[in-house]
C-alpha positions as MATLAB code, in Angstrom:
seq = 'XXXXXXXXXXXXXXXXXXXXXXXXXXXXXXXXXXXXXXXXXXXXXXXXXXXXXXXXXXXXXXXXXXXXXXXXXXXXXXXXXXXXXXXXXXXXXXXXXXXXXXXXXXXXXXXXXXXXXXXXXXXXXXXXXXXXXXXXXXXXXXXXXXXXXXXXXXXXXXXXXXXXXXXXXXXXXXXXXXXXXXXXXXXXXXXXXXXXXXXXXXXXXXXXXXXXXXXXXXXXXXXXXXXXXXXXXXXXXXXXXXXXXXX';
ca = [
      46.635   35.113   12.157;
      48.770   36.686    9.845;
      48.553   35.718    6.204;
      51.908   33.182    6.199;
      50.282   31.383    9.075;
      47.579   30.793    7.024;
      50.067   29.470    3.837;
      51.178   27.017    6.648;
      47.909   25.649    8.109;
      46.293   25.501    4.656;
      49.558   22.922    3.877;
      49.956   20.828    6.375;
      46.588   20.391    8.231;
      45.017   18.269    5.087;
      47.298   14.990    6.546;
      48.850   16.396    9.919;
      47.848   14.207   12.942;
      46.749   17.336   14.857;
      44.925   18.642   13.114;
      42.833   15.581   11.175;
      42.360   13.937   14.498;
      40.886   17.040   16.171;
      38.514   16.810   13.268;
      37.966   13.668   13.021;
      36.881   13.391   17.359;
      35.075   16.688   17.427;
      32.823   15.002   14.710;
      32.637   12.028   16.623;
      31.244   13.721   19.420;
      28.869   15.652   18.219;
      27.517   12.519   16.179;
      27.242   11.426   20.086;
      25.408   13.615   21.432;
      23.174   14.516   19.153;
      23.860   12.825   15.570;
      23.041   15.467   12.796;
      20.557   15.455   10.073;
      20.355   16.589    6.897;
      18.186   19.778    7.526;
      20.020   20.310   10.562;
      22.343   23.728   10.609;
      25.922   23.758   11.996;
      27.953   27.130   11.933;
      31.671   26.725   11.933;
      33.436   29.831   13.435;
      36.587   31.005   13.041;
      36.657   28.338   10.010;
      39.931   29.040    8.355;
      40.837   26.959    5.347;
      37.416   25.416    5.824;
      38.554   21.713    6.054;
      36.327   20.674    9.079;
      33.023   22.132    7.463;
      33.808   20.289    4.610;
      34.054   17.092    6.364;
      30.507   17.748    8.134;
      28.297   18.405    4.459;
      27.702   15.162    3.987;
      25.527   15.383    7.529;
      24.162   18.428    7.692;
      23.996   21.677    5.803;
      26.791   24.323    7.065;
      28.018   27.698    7.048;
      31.515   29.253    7.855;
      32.383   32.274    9.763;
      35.499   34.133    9.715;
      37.082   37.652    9.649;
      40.336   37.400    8.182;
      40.364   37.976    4.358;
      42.935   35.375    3.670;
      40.756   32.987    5.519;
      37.742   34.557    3.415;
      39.621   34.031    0.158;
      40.194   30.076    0.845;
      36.471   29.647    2.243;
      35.038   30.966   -0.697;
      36.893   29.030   -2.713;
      35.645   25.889   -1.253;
      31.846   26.728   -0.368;
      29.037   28.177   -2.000;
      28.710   31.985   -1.600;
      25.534   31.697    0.676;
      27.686   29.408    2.884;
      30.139   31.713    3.588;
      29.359   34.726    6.364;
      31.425   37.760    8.105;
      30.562   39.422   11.166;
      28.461   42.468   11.282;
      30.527   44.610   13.682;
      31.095   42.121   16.672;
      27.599   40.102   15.800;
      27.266   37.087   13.621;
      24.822   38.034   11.151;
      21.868   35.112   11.727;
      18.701   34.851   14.031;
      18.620   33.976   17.341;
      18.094   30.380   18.107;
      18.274   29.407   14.363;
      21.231   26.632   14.062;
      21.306   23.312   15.789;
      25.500   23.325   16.045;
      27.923   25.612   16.396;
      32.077   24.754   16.608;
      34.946   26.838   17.253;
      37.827   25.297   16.447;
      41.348   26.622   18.613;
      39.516   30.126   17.870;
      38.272   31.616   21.629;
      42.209   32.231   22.143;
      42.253   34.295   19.210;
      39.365   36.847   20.701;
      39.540   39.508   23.752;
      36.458   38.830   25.092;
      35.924   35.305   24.849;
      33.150   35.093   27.218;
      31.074   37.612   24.630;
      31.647   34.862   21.884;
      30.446   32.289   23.623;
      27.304   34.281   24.472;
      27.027   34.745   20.923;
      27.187   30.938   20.651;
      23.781   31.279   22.808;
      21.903   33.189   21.145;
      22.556   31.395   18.001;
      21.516   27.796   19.459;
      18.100   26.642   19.307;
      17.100   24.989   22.520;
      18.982   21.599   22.679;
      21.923   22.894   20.451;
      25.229   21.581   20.533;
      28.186   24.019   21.096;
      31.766   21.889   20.793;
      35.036   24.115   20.816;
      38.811   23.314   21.252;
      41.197   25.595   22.918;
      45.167   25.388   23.265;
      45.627   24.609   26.813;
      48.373   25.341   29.380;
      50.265   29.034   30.229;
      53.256   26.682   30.854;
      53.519   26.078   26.836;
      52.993   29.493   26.013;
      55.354   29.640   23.285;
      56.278   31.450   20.306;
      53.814   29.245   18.135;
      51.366   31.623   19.920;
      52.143   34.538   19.483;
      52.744   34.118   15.765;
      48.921   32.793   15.363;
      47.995   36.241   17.668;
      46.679   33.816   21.012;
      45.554   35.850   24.237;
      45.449   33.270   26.125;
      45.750   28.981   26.969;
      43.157   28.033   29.364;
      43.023   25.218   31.904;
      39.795   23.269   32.630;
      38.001   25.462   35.058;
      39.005   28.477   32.827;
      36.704   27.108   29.885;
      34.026   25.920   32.128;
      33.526   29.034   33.601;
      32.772   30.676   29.946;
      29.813   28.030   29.708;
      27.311   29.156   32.849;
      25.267   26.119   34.521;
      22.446   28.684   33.987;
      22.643   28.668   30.240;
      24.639   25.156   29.308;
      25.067   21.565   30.252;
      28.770   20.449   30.148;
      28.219   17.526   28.152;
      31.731   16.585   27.931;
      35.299   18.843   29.236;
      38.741   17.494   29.097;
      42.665   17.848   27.993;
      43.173   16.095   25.107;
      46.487   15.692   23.438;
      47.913   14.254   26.590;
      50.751   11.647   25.474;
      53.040   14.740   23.913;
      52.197   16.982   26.475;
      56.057   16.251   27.914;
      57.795   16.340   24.605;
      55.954   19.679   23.315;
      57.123   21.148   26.333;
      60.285   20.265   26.253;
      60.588   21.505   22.469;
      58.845   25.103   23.840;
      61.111   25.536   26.080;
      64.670   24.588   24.340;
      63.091   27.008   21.719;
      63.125   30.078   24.640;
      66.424   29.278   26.081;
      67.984   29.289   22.732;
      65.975   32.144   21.798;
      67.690   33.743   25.354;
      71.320   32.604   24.646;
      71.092   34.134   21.240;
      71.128   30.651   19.412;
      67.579   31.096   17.421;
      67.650   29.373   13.765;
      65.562   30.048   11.119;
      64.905   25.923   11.196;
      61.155   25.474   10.650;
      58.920   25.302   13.690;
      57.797   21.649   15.044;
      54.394   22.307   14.380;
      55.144   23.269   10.833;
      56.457   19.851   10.046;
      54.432   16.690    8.784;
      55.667   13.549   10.468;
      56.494   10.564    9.172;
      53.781    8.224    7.685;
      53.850    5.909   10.402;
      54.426    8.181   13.464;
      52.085   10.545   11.984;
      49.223    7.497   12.006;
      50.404    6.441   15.848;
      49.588   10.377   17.155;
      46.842   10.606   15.169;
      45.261    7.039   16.719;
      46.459    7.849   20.334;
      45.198   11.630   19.878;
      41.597   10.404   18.973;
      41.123    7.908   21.355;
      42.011    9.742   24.245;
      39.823   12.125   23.519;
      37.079    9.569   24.053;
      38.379    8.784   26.719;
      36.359   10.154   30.213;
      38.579    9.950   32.381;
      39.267   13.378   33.807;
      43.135   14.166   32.208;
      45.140   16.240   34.655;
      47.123   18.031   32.089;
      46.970   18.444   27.725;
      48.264   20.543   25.156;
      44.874   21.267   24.546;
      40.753   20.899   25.857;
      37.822   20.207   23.932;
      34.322   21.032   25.859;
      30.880   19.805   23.970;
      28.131   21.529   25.661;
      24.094   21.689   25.111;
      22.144   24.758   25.580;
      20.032   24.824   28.083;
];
């Protein structure tokens, strides 16, 4: 992402119902699955302003991963130096099957070759581990929200299954999440193209860049969480979350 984007995420993620309730039910599950314990290791990648691995120390150790020096500059602020890695080349710089977790948090979009990450994700996994990633979902809300954070790609369900072979994972858990807005964010996407087509774009601050009100931003944040619990199999989301075990 380029450095502004970070600016933005860094201020509004702290209380925005996004992105504290994909926290807070990514923990959740993997406290399902397979509750962590205190000499357990869980390797956040693509861990931006670190908020999510700070939210899991008080379960298990962690380390963060990420290649962007602005990202780099707010992890290190916030974790210990030894908790605080960069790739070597295009390899994450630990032992095979050495961590119990690994999480990717909206980062496969961000890659070329997602499929090689999540192979990385394998070797890294002791037997048993717990992989748990989130991914913006939907080409019809491709927008210009992604291309400012640099997104290949949104994926639909069978798109992010595929990336976790029966051979090598069990699909603990795969679904849209973020399904009550799902009409309104596309809605908002695509006023912002046709005014971006008629010639009408603003310099008015995205949607995603603003924090709700109190109340509204506690209602999104409770429906956003417990749907994600939810398993009945969505037919549509603004994004997916998959929690799988390796194999």
């Amino acid at each position: 992402m380029n450095a502004e984007e970070y600016t933005n995420l860094d201020r509004v993620e702290g209380l925005h119902w996004y992105y504290s309730g994909k926290r807070q039910f990514v923990r959740e599950w993997l406290q399902a699955v397979r509750p962590p314990q205190p000499s357990d290791l869980l390797l956040d990648c693509g861990a931006g302003t670190g908020r999510f691995a700070q939210g899991m120390e008080h379960l298990c150790r962690v380390m963060v991963l990420d290649d962007h020096e602005e990202a780099l500059r707010l992890l290190r602020a916030r974790f210990r130096p030894e908790q605080v890695i960069q790739l070597a080349g295009d390899t994450v710089p630990l032992p095979d099957a050495s961590i119990e977790y690994v999480t990717a948090l909206d980062v496969l979009e961000h890659v070329p070759d997602d499929a090689a990450v999540v192979r990385g994700f394998h070797r890294l996994l002791k037997s048993g581990g717990i992989a748990a990633v989130t991914v913006p979902a939907s080409m019809a809300l491709w927008s210009d929200w992604d291309v400012a954070l640099h997104h290949f790609r949104r994926y639909d369900r069978a798109q992010l299954k595929a990336l976790f072979p029966v051979d090598g994972w069990e699909i603990l858990y795969v679904n849209y999440t973020n399904v009550v807005v799902y009409p309104a964010v596309w809605a908002v996407r695509n006023w912002r193209k046709l005014r971006r087509k008629l010639g009408l774009a603003d310099a008015a601050a995205r949607t995603e860049d603003r924090l709700p009100s109190p109340l509204v931003n506690r209602a999104l944040r409770g429906t956003f969480v417990g749907m994600a619990k939810w398993r009945v199999p969505f037919p549509f989301g603004v994004s997916l979350l998959l929690v799988a075990r390796k194999r």
